[in-house]
C-alpha positions as CSV (number, residue, x, y, z in Angstrom):
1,X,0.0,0.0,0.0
2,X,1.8,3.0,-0.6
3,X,2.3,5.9,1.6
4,X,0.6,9.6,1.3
5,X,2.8,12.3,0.3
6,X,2.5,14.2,3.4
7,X,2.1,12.9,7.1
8,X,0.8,13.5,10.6
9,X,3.1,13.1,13.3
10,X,1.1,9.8,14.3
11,X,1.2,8.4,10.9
12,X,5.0,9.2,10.8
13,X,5.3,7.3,14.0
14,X,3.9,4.7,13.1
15,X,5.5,4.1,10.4
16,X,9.1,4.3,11.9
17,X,7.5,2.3,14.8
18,X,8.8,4.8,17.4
19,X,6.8,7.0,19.9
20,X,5.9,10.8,18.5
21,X,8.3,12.0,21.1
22,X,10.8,10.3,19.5
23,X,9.7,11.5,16.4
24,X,9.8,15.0,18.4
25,X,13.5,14.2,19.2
26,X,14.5,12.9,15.8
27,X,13.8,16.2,14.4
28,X,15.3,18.2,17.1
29,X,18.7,16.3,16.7
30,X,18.4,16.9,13.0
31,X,17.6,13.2,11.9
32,X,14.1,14.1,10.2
33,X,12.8,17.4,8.6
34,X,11.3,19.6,10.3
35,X,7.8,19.3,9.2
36,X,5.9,21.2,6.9
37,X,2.6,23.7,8.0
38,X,0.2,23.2,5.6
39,X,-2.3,25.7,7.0
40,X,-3.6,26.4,10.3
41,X,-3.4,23.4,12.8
42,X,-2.5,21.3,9.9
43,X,1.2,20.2,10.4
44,X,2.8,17.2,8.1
45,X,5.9,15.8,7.3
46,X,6.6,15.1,3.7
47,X,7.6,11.2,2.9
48,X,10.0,11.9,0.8
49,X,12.1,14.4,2.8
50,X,11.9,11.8,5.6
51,X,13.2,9.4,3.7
52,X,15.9,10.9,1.8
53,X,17.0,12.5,5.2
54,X,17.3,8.2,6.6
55,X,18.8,7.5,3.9
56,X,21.5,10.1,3.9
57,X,22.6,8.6,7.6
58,X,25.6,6.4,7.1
59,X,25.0,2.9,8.4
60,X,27.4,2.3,11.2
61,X,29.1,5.0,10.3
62,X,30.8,7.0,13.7
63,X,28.1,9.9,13.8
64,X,25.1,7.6,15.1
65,X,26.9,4.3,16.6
66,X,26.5,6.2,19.9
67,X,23.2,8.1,19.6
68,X,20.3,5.4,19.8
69,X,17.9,7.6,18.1
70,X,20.2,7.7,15.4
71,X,20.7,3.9,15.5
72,X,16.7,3.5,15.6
73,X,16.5,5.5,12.6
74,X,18.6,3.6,10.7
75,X,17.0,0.6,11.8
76,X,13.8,1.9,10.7
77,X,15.5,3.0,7.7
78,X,16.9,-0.6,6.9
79,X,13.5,-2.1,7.9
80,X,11.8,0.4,5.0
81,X,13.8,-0.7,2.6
82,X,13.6,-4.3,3.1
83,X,9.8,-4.4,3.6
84,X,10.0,-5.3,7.2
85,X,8.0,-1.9,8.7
């Protein structure tokens, strides 16, 4: 099924399979976007920016072996490409 364009911060969890705090974190630490406001109240993250922004981690690379939401990301990251989310 694919995905929407844009999405709410519970849809975006969910589909990282983390908690929207984390989510909150995530961008805060620069992992994700910052998300987009689409008009009053209306606040979404686009998919694609998400996902280029995962992709563009390096995999085991030095920046994120220590940080655990970086590690999560790239774990959800992995799991996104593979199918597994």
């Amino acid at each position: 099924m694919p995905r929407p364009a844009f999405l709410s911060k519970k849809s975006l969890a969910f589909e990282l399979d983390v908690s929207e705090s984390t989510v909150d974190e995530m961008v805060r630490r620069g992992v994700l976007p910052k998300p987009l406001r689409l008009s009053t109240g209306c606040i979404r993250w686009s998919w694609e920016a998400v996902t280029a922004s995962l992709a563009s981690l390096t995999p085991g690379g030095d920046t994120g072996a220590s940080d655990p939401f970086l590690v999560g990301a790239q774990n959800a990251t992995k799991a996104a490409r593979t199918g597994h989310v």
